[in-house]
C-alpha positions in Angstrom: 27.3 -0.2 6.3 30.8 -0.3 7.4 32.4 1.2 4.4 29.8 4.1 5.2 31.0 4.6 8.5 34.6 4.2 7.1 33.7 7.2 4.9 32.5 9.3 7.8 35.4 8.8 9.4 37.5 9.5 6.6 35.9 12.9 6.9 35.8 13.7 10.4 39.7 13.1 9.9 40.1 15.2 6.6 38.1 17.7 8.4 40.3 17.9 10.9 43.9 17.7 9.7 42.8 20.8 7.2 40.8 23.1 9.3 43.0 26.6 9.8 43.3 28.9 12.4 41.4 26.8 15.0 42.2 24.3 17.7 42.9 20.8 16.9 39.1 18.9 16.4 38.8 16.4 19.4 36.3 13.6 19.0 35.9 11.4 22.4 33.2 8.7 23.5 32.1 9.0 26.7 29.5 6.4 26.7 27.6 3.9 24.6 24.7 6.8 23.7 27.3 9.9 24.1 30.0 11.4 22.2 31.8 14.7 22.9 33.0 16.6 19.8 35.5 20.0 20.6 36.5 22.7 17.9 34.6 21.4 14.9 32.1 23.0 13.1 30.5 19.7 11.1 27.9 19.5 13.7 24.8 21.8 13.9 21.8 21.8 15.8 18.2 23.5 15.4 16.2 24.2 18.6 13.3 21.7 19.6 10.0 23.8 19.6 6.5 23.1 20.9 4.4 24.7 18.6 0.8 24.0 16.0 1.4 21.4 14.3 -0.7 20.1 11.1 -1.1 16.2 10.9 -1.2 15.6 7.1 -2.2 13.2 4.5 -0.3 13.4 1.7 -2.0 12.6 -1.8 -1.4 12.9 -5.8 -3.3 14.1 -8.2 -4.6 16.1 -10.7 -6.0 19.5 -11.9 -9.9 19.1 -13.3 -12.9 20.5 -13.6 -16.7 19.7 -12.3 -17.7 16.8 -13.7 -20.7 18.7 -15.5 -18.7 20.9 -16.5 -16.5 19.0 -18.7 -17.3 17.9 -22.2 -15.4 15.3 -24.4 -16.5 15.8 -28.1 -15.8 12.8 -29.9 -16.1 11.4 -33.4 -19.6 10.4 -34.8 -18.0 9.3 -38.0 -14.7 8.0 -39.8 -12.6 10.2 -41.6 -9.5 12.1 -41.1 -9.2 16.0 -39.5 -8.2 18.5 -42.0 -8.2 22.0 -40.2 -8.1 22.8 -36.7 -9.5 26.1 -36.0 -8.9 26.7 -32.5 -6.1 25.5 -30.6 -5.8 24.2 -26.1 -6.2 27.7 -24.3 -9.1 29.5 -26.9 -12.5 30.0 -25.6 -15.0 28.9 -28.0 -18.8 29.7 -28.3 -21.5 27.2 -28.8 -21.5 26.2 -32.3 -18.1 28.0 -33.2 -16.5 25.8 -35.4 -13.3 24.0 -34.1 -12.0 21.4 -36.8 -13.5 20.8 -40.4 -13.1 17.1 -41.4 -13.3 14.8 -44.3 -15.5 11.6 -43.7 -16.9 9.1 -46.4 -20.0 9.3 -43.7 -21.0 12.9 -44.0 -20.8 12.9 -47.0 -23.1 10.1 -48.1 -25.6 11.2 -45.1 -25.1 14.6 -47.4 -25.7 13.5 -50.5 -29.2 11.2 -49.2 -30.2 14.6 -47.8 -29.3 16.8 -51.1 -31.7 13.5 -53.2 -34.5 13.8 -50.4 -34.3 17.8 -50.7 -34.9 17.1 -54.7 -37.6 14.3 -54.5 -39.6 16.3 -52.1 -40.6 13.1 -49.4 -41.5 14.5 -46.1 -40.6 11.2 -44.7 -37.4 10.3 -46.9 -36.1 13.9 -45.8 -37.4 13.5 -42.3 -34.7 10.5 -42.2 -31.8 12.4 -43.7 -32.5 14.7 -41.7 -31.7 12.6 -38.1 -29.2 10.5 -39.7 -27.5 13.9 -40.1 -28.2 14.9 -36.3 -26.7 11.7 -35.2 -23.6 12.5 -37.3 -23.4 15.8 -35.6 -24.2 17.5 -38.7 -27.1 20.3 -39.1 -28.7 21.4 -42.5 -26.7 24.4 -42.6 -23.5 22.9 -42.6 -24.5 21.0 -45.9 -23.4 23.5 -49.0 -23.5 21.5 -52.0 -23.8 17.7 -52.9 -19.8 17.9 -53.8 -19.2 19.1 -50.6 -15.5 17.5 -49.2 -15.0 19.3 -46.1 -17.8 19.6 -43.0 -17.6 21.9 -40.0 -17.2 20.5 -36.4 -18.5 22.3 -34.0 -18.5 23.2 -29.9 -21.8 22.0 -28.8 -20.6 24.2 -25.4 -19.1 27.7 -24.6 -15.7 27.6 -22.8 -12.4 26.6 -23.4 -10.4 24.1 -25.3 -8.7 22.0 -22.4 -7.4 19.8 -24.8 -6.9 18.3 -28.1 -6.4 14.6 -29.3 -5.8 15.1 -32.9 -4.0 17.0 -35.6 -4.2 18.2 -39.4 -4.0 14.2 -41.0 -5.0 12.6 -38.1 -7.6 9.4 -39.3 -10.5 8.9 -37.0 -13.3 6.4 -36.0 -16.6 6.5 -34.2 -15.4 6.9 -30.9 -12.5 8.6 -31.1 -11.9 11.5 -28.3 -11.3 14.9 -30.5 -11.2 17.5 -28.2 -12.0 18.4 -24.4 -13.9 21.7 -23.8 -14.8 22.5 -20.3 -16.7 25.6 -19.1 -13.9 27.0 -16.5 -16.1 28.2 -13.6 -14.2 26.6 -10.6 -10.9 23.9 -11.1 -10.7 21.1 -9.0 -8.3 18.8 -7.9 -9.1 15.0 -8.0 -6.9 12.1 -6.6 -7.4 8.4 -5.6 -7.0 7.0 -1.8 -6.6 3.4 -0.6 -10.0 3.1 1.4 -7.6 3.4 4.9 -6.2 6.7 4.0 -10.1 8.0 2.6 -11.9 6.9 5.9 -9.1 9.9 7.5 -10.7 12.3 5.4 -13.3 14.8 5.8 -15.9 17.2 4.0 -14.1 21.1 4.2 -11.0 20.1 5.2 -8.1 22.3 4.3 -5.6 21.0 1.4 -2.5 22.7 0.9 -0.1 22.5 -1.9 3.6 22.2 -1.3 5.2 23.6 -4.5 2.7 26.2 -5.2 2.1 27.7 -0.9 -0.2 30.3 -2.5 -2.8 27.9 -4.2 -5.1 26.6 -1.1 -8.3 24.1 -1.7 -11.0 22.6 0.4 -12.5 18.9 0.3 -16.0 18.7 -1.1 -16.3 15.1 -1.5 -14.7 11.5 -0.9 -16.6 8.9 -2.0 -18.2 6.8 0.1 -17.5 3.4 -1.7 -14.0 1.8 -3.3 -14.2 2.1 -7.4 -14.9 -2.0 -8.0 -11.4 -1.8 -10.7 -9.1 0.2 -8.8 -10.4 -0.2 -5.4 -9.8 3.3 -4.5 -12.2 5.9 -3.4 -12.1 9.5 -5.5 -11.2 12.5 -3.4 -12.4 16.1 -4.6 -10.7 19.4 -3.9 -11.9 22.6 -4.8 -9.6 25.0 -6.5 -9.9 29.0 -7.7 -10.7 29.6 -10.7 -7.9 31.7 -11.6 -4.6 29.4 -11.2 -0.7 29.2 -10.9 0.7 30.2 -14.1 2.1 27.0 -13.9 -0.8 24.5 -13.5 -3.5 23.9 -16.2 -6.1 21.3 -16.9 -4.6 17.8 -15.9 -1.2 19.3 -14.5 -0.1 16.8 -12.1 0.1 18.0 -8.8 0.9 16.7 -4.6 -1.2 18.3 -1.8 -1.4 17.4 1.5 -4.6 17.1 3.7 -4.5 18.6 6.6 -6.2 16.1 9.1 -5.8 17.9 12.5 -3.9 21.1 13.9 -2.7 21.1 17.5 0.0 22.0 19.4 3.4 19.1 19.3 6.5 19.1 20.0 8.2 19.7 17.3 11.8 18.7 15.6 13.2 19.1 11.7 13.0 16.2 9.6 16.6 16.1 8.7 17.5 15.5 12.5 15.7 12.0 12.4 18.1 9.0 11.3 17.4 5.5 11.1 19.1 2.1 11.7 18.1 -1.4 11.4 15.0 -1.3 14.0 14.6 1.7 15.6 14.6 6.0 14.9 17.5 8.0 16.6 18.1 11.9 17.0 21.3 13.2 19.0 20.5 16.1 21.8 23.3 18.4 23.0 23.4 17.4 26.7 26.4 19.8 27.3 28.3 22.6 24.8 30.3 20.0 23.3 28.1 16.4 24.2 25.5 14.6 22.3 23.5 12.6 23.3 22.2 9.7 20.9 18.4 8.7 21.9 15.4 6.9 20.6 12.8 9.2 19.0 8.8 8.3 18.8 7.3 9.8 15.8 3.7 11.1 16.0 3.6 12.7 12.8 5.9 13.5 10.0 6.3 16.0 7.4 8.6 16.9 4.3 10.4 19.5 6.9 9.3 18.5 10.2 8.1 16.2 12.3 6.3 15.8 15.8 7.5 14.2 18.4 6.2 12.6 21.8 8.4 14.5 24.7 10.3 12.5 26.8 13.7 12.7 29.3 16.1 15.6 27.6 14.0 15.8 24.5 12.0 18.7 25.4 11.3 22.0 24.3 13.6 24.1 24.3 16.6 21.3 23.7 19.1 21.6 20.6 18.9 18.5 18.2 21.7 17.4 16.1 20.7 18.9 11.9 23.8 18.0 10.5 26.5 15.8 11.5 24.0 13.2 13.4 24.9 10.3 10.8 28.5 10.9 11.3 28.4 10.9 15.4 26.2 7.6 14.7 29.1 6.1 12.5 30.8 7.3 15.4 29.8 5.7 18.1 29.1 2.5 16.5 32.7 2.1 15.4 34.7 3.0 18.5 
């Protein structure tokens, strides 16, 4: 800490000694909490405001869809992939065909079904015919009893979200292949510690820093903590029609907006800490500062409200740049 303040006095001094064409800089403490600072332009100030103010919960997440709408297509079977047909971004119709595959399964669940075909038993054929079902095979994917290769196909129209495997990739039963989702409506899904969910709300507005034209609503927290991670599932609904940047599963931050009234209002940037307490500096006079303790109501990225008290009112000019240096300041003279 005090090689910081040595630092900032290092560069109130440099600043100083090599500023041209202006009066000498004059820096004079006038009091424990109070500093005056003449000719130097490394302090700035942004007015105080009283103004709406969103309180806001901030939470991470993800880009999903529906839950019904969402289909994992997985392997039935062992084998390994062969062909990908369709790649993440294609739409797909139902039974479009979007991998073949080679599997020692299919194609002895083909060959019993080529021998029942031949033998003509109703019931033996009856039998190939769900074992091939369960494999997610039908009768007209079967072409011959040397058949290598079998079609897998999109049980669903919509769109390949994502893809698990390549050409050569082996498989077992199990395995997640693909993700398909019918895109009707994207939603955003994130986890809250049970203290942060009981804040939250059904149709309250979410907003999303990095992407300000992209706006949701809450349809659902759950009521009850997952028993594994303890935390209760938030859903946001999202357009259809996204950011350029943002697809199925794109991480994302949002922010909650819990209530909207009117605060007092100062910039982030103006708030500094010490050991046990929060400090801003208020011009008292042109050239004075005046270092004070600040009570935080609600903070944001780029602001933060404020309860009003003494000189800290609307209206007032808070120290934006230069407050850790007048802090340095006073705490060293």
């Amino acid at each position: 800490m005090r090689a910081s303040r040595c630092f900032v006095l290092l560069f109130v001094a440099i600043l100083a000694c090599t500023k041209k064409n202006a009066s000498e800089t004059r820096i004079e403490k006038i009091g424990p909490d109070s500093i005056r600072v003449t000719n130097s332009d490394f302090v700035k100030t942004a007015l105080v405001e009283r103004k709406p103010f969103a309180e806001t919960l901030v939470v991470s997440g993800k880009v999903s869809l529906p839950e019904g709408n969402l289909l994992q297509l997985s392997a039935r079977f062992q084998g390994r992939m062969e062909n990908i047909r369709h790649v993440v971004g294609e739409s797909v119709k139902v039974g479009d065909v979007v991998a073949e595959v080679w599997s020692p399964d299919l194609s002895t669940a083909a060959a019993e079904w080529f021998a029942a075909k031949r033998q003509g038993q109703s019931s033996f054929l009856e039998l190939t015919r769900g074992k091939l079902k369960n494999l997610g095979l039908a009768e007209g994917d079967l072409r011959s009893e040397s058949q290598e290769r079998f079609p897998l196909r999109s049980p669903i129209q919509g769109v390949i979200l994502d893809r698990k495997v390549a050409p050569g990739t082996s498989v077992q039963p199990g395995d997640l292949l693909f993700v398909i989702g019918r895109v009707t409506q994207f939603e955003f899904v994130a986890d809250l510690p049970p203290e942060d969910a009981r804040k939250v709300k059904s149709d309250m507005e979410v907003r999303f820093a990095e992407h300000p034209q992209l706006l949701g609503k809450v349809l659902s927290i759950s009521p009850v903590a997952d028993p594994q991670t303890r935390l209760n599932r938030l859903r946001v609904s999202l357009p259809r029609d996204l950011p350029s940047a943002l697809s199925f599963e794109s991480l994302l931050k949002g922010e909650v907006i819990l209530r909207k009234q009117m605060e007092l209002v100062i910039p982030s940037r103006a708030v500094i800490r010490d050991e046990k307490r929060e400090l801003i500096f208020v011009q008292v006079e042109p050239d004075v500062y005046q270092r004070i303790p600040v009570q935080i109501r609600s903070r944001q990225e780029t602001e933060t409200s404020v309860e009003e008290q003494g000189i800290l009112k609307a209206g007032a000019q808070v120290v934006l740049k230069g407050a850790l240096q007048l802090e340095a300041i006073l705490e060293d003279q």
